[in-house]
C-alpha positions in Angstrom: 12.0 -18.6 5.8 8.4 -18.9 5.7 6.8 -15.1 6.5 3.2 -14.7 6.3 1.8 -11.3 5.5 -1.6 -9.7 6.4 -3.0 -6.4 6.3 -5.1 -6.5 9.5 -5.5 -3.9 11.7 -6.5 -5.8 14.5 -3.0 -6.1 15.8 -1.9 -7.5 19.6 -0.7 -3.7 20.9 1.6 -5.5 22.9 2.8 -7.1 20.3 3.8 -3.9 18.4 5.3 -2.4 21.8 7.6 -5.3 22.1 8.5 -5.0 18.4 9.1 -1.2 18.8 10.9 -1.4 22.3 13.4 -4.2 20.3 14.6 -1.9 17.8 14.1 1.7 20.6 11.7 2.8 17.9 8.4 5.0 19.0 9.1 2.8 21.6 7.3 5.3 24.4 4.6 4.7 22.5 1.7 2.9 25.2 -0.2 0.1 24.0 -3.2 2.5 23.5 -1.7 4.8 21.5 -0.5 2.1 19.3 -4.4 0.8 19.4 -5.2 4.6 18.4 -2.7 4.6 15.8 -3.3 1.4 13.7 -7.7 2.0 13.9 -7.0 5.3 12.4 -3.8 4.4 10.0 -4.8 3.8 5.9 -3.4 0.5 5.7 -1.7 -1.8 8.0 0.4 -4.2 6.5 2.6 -6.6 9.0 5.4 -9.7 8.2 4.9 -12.6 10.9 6.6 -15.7 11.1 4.4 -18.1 13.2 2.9 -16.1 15.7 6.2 -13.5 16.2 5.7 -10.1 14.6 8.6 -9.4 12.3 7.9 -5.9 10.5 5.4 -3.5 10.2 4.4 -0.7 7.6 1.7 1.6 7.7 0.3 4.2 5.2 -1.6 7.4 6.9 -3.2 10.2 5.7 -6.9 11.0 3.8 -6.1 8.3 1.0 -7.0 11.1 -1.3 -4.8 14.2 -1.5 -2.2 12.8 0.8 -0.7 8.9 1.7 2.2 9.2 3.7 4.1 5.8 4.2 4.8 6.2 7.9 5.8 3.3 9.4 8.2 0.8 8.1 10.0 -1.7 10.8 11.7 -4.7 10.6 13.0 -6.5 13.2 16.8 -6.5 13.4 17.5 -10.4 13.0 15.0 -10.2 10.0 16.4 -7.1 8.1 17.8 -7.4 4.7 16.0 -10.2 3.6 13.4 -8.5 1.5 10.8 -8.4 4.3 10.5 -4.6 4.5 11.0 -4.6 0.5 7.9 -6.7 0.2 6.2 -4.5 2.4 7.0 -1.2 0.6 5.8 -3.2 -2.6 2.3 -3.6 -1.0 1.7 -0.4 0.2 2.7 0.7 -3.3 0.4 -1.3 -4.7 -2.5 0.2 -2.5 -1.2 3.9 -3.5 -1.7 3.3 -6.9 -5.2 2.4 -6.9 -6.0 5.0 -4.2 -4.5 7.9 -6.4 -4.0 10.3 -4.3 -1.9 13.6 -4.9 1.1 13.4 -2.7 2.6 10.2 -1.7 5.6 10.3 0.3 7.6 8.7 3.5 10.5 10.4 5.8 13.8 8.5 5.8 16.5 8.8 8.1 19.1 6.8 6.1 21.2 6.3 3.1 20.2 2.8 3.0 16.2 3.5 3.6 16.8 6.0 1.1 17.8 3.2 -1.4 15.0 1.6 -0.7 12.8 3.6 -1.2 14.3 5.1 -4.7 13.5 1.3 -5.9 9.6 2.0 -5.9 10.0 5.6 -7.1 10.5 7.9 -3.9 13.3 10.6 -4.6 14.7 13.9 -2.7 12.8 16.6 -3.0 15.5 19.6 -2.4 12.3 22.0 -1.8 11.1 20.7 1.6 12.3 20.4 4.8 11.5 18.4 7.8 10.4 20.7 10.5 9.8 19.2 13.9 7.2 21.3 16.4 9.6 22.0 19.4 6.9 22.8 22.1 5.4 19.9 21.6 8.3 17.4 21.4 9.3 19.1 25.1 6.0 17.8 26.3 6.6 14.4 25.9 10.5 13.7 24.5 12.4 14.0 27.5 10.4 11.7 29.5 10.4 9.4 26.7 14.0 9.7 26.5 14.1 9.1 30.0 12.1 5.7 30.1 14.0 4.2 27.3 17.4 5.2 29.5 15.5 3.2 32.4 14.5 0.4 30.6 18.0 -0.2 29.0 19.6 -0.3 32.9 16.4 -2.7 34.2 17.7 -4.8 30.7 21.1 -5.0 31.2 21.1 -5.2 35.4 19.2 -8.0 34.6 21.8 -9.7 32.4 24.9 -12.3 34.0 
């Protein structure tokens, strides 16, 4: 498979959306929120193959005290074949020089968690992820919402 990799941050928002609203990840996100995001993100690092986004991985934070890996997406035809590994491995690679701190990601499965443990990430016991409630009511249920209305527009439109 012949993936091309650059670390642009100049993406197509739309492209991004589409890639999100495949795998129902961030995918309320607008297309300029997306624009916000990646201008203000560290590093942008994307897998394309022709002119299709595959994956995407992004590192946020002040680059000095604390890098947080943020985003890392892969398309669902294109997973487990090393795409989002080579991404990881990038980013990595752009933590170590920047030295920061605190590097860290969130994971929200065993196998991301296996991933991860490859490049030196482990469990830290002590923390725990706290989510602000008040402000997840402001926009999560009419997120939730759009994605339940686009998933009946999808499939009323299917044979």
């Amino acid at each position: 498979m012949d993936i091309s990799y650059s670390d642009r941050k100049d993406l197509s928002p739309r492209a991004v959306q589409a890639l999100f609203r495949r795998l129902e990840w961030s995918d309320w996100w607008t297309q300029k929120d997306i624009a916000w995001y990646l201008e203000h993100a560290l590093r942008v690092l994307s897998a394309w193959r022709g002119r299709k986004l595959l994956g995407l991985g992004t590192l946020v934070g002040d680059g000095r005290i604390d890098v947080h890996l943020s985003m890392l997406i892969v398309d669902e035809p294109y997973q487990r074949q090393g795409i989002g590994t080579e991404i990881v491995d990038r980013l990595v690679e752009e933590v170590r020089q920047m030295q920061p701190y605190s590097f860290q990601t969130d994971v929200f499965s065993e196998h991301a968690e296996r991933l991860y443990a490859r490049f030196g990430f482990r469990r830290n016991e002590g923390t725990w992820l706290l989510e602000h409630e008040p402000t997840y009511r402001r926009w999560g249920p009419a997120a939730l919402a759009e994605r339940k209305a686009r998933r009946r527009r999808q499939s009323g439109r299917k044979p």
